[in-house]
N, C-alpha and C positions, 0 to 999 in steps of 0.2 A: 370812870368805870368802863366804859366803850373801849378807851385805848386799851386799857388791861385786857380786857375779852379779846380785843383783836390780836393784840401782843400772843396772848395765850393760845388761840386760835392758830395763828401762822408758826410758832414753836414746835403745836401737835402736830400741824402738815407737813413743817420740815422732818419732824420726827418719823411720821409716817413714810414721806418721799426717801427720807434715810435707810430705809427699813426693805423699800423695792430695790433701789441703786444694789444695797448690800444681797439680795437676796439676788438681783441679776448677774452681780460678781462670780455668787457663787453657781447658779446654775452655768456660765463661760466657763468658770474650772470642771464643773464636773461633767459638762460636756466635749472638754478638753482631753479632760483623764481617760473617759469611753474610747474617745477614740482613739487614742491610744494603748490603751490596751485590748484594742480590737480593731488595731491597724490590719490586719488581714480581711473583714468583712468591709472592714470603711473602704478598701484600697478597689475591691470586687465592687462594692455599690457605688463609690464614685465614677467609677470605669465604665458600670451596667449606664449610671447618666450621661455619662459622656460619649456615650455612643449614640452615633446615628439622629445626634440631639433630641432622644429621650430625657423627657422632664422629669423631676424629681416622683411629682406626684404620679405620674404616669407609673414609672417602676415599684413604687411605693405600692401603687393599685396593683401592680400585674403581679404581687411576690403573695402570691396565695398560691395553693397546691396544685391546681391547673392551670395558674395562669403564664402571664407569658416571662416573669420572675420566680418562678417557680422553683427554680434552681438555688437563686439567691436567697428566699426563703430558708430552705433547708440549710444552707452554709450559713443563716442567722442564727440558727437553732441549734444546730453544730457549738456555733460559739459559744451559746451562752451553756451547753452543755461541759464543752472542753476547753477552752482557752482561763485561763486562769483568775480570776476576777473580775470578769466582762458580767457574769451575771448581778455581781457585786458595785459595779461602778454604774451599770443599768438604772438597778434599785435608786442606788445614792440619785440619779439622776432626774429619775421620777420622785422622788421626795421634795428634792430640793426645787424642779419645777411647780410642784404643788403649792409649796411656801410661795414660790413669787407669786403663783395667781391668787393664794389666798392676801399677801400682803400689798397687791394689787388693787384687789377687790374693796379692803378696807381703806388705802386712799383713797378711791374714787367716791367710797361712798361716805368717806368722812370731809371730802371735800366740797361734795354735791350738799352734802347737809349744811356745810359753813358760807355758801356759795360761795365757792372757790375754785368750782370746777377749772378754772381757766386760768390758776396761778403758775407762774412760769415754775417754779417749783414742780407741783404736781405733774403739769405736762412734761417735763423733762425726764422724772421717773416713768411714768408713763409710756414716754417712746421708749424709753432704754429697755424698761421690759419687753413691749411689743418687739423689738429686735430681735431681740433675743427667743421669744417666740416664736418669732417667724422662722428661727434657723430650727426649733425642735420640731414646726411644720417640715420639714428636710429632712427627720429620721423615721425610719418605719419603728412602728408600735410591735406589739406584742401579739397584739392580735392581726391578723394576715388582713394585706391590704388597707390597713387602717396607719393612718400616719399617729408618730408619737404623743403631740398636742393632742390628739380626739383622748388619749389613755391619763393625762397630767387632771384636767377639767374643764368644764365651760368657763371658767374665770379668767384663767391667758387665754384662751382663746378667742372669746368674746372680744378681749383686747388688743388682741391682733387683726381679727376681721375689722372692728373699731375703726384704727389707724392703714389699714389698709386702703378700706371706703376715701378714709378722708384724704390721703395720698390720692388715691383715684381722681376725686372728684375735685382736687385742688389742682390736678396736670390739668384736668379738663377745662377750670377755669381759666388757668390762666393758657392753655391752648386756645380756648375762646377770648378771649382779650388782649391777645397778640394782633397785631392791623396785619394785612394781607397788602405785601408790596408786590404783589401781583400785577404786571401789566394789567389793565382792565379791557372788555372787548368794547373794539371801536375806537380804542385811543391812542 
């Protein structure tokens, strides 16, 4: 009876892991599609980063109405006014990220409940979303100075900061656990 439940158990998490993969596929295309057809705002905002090695976030903050993107702002809003289904591939954009944090959310927490947080499975969908993530961290939102991610929900997000930490703190380890072939003083 145990094998069965587990059998059953790891079917539902690959089902669910199935369900993030598919839904990170799809937010890559329709974040694809955006910029594409809003190659003229991507072509100004990548330019505005690529200057002066201004950060993502940093531009992202400065595109409010006095700030120091301020301009670029306006050429967002431009777009989504006039450029031909930028406000429509937008939309699609934010839906389909919604779905990933929501079908995120539900692995994590249908894994946590099977303890299975740590199945190579789940972690797999996991980082693929947090990727994925992290590149909607890299679009301004709707709302001025506020990145895309803050506009999608706390659920990718959450799971981005998540894998971020753990990234962080796994350089750290294993920068701490490196031996120091350092002449040493006196020798």
């Amino acid at each position: 009876m145990a094998d069965r439940r587990e059998q059953s158990d790891a079917r539902h998490l690959e089902g669910r892991a199935r369900k993030v993969r598919d839904a990170s596929r799809a937010v890559e295309e329709d974040l694809g599609a955006l910029r594409k057809v809003g190659r003229d705002f991507f072509e100004a905002f990548d330019e505005a980063t690529a200057k002066e090695g201004a950060s993502v976030e940093k531009v992202i903050a400065g595109m409010t109405e006095n700030g120091a993107y301020g301009d670029l702002r306006k050429q967002y809003h431009t777009a989504l006014d006039q450029t031909p289904g930028f406000a429509d591939a937008w939309e699609k954009l934010r839906k389909s990220a919604g779905r990933l944090g929501k079908e995120a959310e539900l692995l994590a927490s249908d894994a946590s409940v099977r303890g299975a947080s740590g199945d190579a499975s789940v972690k797999a969908a996991e980082e693929e979303a947090a990727k994925v993530g992290h590149k909607l961290e890299k679009l301004p939102g709707h709302e001025p100075g506020k990145d895309f991610i803050k506009e999608v929900g706390a659920a990718l997000e959450r799971l981005v900061n998540r894998f971020r930490d753990f990234f962080t703190e796994d350089r750290k380890r294993t920068r701490d656990r490196t031996p120091d072939n350092s002449p040493s003083p006196g020798a």
